[in-house]
C-alpha positions in Angstrom: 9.9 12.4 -5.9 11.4 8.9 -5.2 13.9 8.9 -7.8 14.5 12.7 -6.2 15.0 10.8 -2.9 16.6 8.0 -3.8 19.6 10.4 -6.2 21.7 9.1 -9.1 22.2 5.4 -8.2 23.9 2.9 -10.6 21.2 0.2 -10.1 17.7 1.0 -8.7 17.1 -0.3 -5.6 14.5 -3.4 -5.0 12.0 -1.6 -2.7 11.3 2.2 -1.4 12.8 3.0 2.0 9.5 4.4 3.2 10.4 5.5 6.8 13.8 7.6 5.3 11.2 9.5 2.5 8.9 10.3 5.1 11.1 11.6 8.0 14.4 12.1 5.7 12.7 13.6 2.4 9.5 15.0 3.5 10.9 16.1 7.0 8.1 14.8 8.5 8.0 13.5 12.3 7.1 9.9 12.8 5.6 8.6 16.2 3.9 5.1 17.2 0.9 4.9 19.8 -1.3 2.4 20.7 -4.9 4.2 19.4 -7.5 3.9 21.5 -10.0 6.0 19.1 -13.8 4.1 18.8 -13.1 2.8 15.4 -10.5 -0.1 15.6 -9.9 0.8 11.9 -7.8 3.6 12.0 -4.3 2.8 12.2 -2.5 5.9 11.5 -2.9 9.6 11.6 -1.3 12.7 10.1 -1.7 15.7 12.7 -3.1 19.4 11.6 -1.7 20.7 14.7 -5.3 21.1 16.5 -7.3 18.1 16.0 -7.1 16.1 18.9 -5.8 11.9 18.9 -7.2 9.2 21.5 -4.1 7.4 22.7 -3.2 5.2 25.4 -0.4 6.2 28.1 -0.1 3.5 30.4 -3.9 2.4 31.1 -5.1 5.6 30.5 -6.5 7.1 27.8 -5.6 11.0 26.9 -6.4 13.6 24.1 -3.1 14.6 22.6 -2.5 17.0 20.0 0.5 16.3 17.9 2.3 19.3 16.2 1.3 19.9 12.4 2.7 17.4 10.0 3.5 14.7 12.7 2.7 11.1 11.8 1.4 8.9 14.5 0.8 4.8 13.7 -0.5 2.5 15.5 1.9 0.9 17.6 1.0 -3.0 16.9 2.2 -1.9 12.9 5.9 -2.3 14.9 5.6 -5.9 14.7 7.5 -7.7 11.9 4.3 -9.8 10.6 2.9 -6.0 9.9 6.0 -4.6 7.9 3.5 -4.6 4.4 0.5 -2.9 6.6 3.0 -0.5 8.1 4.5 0.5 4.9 1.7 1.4 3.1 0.2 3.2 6.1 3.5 5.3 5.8 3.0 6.1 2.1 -0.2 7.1 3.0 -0.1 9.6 5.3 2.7 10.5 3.1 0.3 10.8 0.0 -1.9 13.1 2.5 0.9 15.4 3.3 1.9 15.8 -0.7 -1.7 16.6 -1.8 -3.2 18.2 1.1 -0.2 20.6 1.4 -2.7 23.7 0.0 -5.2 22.9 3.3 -3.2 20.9 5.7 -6.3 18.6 7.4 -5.3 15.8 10.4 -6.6 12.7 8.6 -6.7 9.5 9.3 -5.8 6.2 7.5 -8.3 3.7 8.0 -8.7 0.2 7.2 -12.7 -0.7 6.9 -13.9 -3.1 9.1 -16.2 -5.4 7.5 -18.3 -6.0 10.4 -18.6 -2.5 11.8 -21.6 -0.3 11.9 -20.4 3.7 10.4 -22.6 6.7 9.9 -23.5 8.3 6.8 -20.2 10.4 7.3 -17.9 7.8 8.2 -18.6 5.9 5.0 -18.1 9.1 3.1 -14.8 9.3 4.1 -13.9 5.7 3.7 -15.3 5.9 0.1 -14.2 8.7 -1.0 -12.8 9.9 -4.4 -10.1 12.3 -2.0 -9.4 8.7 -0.2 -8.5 6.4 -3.3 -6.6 9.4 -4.9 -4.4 9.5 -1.8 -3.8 5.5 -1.7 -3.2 5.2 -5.5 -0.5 8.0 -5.3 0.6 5.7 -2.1 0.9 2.2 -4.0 2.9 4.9 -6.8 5.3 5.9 -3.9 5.7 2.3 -2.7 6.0 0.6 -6.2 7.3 3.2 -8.5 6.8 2.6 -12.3 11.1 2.2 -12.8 11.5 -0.2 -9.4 8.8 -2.7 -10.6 10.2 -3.1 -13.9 13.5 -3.7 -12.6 12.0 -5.8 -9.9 9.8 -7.7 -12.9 13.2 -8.1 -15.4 15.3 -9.5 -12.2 13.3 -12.0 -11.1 10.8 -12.9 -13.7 13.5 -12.5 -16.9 10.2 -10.7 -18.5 8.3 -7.3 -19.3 4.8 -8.8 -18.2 3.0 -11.7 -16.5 0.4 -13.8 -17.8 -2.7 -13.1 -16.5 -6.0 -14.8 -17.6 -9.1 -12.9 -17.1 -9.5 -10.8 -14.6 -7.2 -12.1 -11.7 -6.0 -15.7 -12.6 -2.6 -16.8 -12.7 -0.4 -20.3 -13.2 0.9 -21.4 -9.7 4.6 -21.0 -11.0 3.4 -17.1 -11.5 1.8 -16.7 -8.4 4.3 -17.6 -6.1 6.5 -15.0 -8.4 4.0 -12.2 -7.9 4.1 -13.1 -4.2 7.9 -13.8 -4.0 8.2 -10.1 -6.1 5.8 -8.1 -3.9 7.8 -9.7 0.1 11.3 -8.2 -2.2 9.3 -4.6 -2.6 7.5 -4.8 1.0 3.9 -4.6 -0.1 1.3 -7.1 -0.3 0.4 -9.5 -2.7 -3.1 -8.0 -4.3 -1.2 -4.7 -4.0 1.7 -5.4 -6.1 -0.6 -7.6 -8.5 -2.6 -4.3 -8.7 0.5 -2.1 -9.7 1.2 -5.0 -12.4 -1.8 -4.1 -14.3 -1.9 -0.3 -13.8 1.3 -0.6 -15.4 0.5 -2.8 -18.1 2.8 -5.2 -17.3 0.8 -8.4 -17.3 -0.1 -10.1 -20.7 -4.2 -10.3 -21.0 -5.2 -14.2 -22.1 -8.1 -15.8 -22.2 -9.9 -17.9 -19.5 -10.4 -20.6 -22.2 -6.9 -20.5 -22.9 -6.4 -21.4 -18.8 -8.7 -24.2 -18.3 -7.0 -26.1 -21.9 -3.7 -25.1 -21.5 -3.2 -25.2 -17.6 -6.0 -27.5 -16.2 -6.1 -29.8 -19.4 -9.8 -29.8 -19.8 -11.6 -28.9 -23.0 -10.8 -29.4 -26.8 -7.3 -29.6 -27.3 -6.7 -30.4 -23.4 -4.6 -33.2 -21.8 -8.0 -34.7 -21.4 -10.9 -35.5 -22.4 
């Protein structure tokens, strides 16, 4: 669908213009409202056409219905220091759209907040399988497989990373991931994320780390 969107271009681009394959590709409207729904975790909304969204006009807060397929985010995502937040809100609601198109439901995208008290239901939605289907085809919207390797042989000059264990990189590397993930608009754990879905990080050992990086151990700087 992105490489649809985007058409026959010489070089691939560096990042997804998520606003023009929501509104221009999808044909979806876009709006921004400040919520004023109970939980402060939902930050955007994709409308069925009859389910109702708690919004603030003024100092008032009103029930409005948005037409079917209309995208409403929160209005504080506007702000530049919000641009990764914002983006992957859009790919989400986008991601809804594209799967749910058989049964067209308003949903919500909804960040959980760690300190908040939910019901049985509103954990159910949070965790659901429906719910990490939708943002994995999101972060695949955002970080197409083509875009990141371009992205990865541009500025790192390589086809993978080295990543030791789990999540540890060199400080030269991080600050690569980091500097790769501001060029594509997404956050840091979400582009390292996309690294390894992809395969394109090279598995070491810890061990291999704390000799070769930190210097301790046999065979380390010291001993």
């Amino acid at each position: 669908m992105v490489r649809q969107y985007l058409g026959k271009q010489r070089e691939p681009p560096l990042r997804v213009d998520m606003d023009g394959f929501l509104t221009g590709y999808l044909c979806l409207p876009l709006e921004y409202h400040s919520f004023a729904e109970d939980d402060l975790g939902k930050i955007g909304f994709i409308s069925d056409g009859a389910t109702p969204l708690l919004i603030l006009l003024g100092r008032r807060t009103v029930e409005r219905v948005f037409p079917k397929g209309t995208v409403v985010l929160e209005k504080s995502l506007q702000s530049e220091n919000e641009e990764g937040r914002r983006r992957f809100t859009l790919a989400h609601e986008a991601s809804h759209y594209i799967m749910d198109r058989t049964v067209a439901l308003a949903s919500f995208r909804r960040e959980q907040d760690k300190g908040g008290a939910y019901g049985p239901g509103e954990l159910r939605e949070l965790l659901s399988v429906q719910e990490a289907k939708v943002d994995r085809l999101a972060a695949a919207l955002l970080m197409p497989a083509y875009i990141v390797r371009n992205v990865l042989g541009q500025y790192a000059g390589a086809e993978a990373i080295s990543l030791y264990g789990d999540n540890l990189l060199r400080l030269e590397d991080k600050l690569l991931v980091q500097k790769m993930a501001c060029v594509m608009g997404v956050s840091y754990t979400a582009f390292l994320i996309r690294l390894k879905e992809l395969r394109l990080v090279e598995r070491r050992e810890v061990s291999e780390y704390i000799t070769r990086e930190i210097g301790l151990g046999n065979g380390g700087m010291h001993q």
